[in-house]
ZAMARGU-4260 file (C-alpha; in steps of 0.2 Angstrom, whole numbers, plus 5000, padded with zeros to 4 digits):
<rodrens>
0) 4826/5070/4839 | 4814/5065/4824 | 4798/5055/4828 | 4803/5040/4817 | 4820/5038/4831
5) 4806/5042/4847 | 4797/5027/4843 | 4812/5017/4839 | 4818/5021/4857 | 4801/5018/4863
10) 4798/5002/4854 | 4814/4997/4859 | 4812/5001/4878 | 4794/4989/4878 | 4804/4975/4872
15) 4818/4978/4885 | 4803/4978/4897 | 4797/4962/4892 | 4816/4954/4892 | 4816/4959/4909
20) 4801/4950/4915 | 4807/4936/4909 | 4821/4938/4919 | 4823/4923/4934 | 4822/4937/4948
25) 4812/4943/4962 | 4800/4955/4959 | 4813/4967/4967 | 4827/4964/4958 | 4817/4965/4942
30) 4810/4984/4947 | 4827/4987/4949 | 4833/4983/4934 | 4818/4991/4924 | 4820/5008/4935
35) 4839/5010/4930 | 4835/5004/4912 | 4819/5018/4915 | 4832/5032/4920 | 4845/5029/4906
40) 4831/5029/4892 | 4822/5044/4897 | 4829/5054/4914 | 4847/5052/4918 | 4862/5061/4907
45) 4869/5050/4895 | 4884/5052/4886 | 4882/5055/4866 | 4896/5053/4853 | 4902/5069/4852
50) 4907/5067/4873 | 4891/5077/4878 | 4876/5073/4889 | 4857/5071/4884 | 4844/5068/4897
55) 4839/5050/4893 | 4843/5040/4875 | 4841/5051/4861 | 4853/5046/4846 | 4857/5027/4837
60) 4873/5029/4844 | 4870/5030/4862 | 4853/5017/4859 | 4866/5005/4853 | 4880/5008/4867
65) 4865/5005/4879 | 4862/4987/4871 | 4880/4981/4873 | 4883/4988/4889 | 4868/4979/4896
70) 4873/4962/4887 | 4891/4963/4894 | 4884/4966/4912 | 4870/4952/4912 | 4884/4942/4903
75) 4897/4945/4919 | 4884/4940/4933 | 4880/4925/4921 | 4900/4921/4920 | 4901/4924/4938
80) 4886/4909/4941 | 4898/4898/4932 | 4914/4902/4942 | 4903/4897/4957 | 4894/4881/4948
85) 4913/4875/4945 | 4919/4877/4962 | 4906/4868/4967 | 4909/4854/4955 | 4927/4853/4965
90) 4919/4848/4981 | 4905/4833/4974 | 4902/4817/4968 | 4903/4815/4950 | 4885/4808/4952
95) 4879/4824/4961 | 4889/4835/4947 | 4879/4828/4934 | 4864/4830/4942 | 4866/4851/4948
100) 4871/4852/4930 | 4855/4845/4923 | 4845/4854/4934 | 4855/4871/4927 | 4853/4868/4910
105) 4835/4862/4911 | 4832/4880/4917 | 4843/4888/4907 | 4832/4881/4893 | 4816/4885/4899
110) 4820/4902/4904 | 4831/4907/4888 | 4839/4921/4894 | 4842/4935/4883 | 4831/4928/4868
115) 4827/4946/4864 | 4843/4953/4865 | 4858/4947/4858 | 4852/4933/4846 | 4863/4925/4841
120) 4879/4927/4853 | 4869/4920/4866 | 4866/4905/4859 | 4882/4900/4855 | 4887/4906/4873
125) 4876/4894/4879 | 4883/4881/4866 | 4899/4884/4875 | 4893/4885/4892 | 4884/4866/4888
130) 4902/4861/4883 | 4911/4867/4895 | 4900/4860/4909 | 4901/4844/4902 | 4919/4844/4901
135) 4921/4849/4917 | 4908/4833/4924 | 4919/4822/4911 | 4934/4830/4921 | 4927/4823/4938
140) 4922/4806/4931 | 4940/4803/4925 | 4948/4810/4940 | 4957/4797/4950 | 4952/4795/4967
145) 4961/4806/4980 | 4969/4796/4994 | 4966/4804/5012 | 4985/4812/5017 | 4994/4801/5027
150) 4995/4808/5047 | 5009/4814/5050 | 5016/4802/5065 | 5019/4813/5080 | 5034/4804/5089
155) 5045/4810/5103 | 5065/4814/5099 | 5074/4801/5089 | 5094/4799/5096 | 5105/4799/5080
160) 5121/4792/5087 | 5124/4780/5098 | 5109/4776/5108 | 5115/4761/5122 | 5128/4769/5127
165) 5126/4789/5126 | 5108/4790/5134 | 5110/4782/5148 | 5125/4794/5152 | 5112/4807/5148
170) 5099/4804/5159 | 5112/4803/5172 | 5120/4820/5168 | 5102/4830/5167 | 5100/4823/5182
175) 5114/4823/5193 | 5128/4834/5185 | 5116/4847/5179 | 5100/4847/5187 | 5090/4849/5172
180) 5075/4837/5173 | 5068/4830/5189 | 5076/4817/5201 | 5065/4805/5200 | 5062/4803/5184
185) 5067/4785/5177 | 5077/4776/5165 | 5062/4768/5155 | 5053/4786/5156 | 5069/4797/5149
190) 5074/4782/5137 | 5055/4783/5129 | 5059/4803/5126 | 5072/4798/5114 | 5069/4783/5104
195) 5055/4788/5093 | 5040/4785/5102 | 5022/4788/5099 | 5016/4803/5109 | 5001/4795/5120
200) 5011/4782/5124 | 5025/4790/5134 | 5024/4800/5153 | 5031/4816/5149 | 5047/4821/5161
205) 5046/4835/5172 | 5057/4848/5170 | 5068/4854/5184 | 5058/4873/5184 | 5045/4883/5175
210) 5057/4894/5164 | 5053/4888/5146 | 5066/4898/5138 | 5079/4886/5146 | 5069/4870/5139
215) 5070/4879/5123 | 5089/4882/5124 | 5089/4863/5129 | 5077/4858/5112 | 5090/4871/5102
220) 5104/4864/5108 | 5101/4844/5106 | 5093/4848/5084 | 5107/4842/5077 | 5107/4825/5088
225) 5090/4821/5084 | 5076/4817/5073 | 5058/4821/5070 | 5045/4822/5061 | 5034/4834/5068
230) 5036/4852/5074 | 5049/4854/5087 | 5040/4865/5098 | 5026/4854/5100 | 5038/4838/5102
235) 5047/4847/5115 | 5030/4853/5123 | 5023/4833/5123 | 5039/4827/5130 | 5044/4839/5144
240) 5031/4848/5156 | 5032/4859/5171 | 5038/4853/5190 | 5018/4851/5193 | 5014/4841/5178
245) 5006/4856/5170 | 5011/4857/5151 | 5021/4873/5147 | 5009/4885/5136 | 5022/4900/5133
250) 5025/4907/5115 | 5039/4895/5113 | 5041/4905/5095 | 5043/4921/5102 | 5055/4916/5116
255) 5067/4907/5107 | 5070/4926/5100 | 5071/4933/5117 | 5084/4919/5125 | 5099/4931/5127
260) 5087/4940/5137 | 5080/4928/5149 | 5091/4916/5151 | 5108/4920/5159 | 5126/4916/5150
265) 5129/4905/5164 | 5115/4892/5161 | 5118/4893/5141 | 5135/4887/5146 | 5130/4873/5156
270) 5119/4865/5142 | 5130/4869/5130 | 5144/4858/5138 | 5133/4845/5142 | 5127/4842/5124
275) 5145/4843/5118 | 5147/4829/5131 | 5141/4817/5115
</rodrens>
């Protein structure tokens, strides 16, 4: 390599040096940077044009492959500051938007990153980010308030047909016939199961044992009489507990996929016929 190149390489590695103090980084990440720019310039194997290695820069070719390669990476970690500025604009106030990007662009400016290398293109890339940013705080001026989702209202089983005269025969049948809830429970308290009613207000009725598969059979069985509009497994939890009072905390999911197995044909049967009943 000819003298005049050397000091081309040289000159060009003490204005990098400079760029890189300039750089809005602790002293660490700066020493960093500057070692690895250090080892490609002078000690590591660098690719050359003809797909061979020279220790360190030593040709035009590979002084200029060095330059983009070190603009495209500053320009990814700068790219990826913006991805996180614009999620964050997603969760603010418009007024707290525009005041972040102030802050930004006040230091962008001040600190003018890459002045001394890439000219040019980095202007305009700040001319686009400046654009961009103030779209996106124009974006969150204009968007119309977002109003809170409405609760979902978490009500016991609603009868479909006709209530008057089919519950009461109900309650009478899961009770007497088939055994199904507990004796004592009343009128008021199964009628409260099955007309809609909020949740906290009710007194959930006992079931006549602890096995949840049969509640679910019970819950499977009675879909297609009923509305809700909440998830049927946690309905059917808030409306029916265990002979103690204790709620039923079983996998109700995976033991709707086990019912052939835990519950005998005899008892699928019974509900069965006693849902038919209506």
């Amino acid at each position: 390599m000819d003298d005049k190149l050397q000091n081309k390489i040289d000159s060009y590695f003490e204005k990098l040096t400079e760029f890189i103090n300039k750089l809005p980084l602790s002293d660490k990440g700066k020493n960093y940077i500057w070692s690895d720019s250090f080892c490609k310039f002078y000690d590591e194997p660098v690719i050359s044009e003809n797909g061979t290695n020279t220790y360190g820069i030593q040709t035009e070719w590979q002084l200029q492959r060095f330059i983009e390669e070190f603009k495209k990476n500053l320009k990814k970690s700068r790219l990826k500051a913006i991805e996180k500025w614009t999620d964050e604009l997603n969760h603010i106030e418009p007024s707290e938007a525009v005041a972040k990007i102030d802050k930004h662009l006040y230091q962008l400016k001040q600190k003018e990153l890459l002045s001394e290398i890439g000219g040019e293109s980095l202007n305009d890339w700040q001319s686009w980010l400046k654009k961009y940013l103030t779209n996106e705080i124009d974006h969150q001026q204009k968007k119309p308030a977002t109003k809170p989702k409405k609760q979902q209202n978490k009500t016991t089983y609603q009868w479909q047909n006709n209530l008057d005269k089919e519950i009461p025969e109900l309650h009478r049948l899961m009770i007497e016939k088939y055994k199904l809830i507990a004796p004592e429970t009343t009128y008021e308290q199964f009628k409260a199961i099955f007309t809609g009613q909020p949740i906290d207000t009710i007194n959930p009725i006992k079931w006549h044992q602890d096995n949840a598969s049969e509640l679910i059979y019970f819950n499977e069985a009675i879909k297609s009489k009923v509305n809700s509009v909440w998830h049927i497994y946690q309905r059917m939890a808030a409306c029916f507990v265990k002979p103690n009072g204790k709620p039923f905390n079983s996998s109700f999911k995976e033991l709707k996929q086990t019912i052939s197995v835990n519950l005998s044909p005899d008892k699928q049967r019974a509900i069965d016929e006693l849902v038919n009943t209506f």
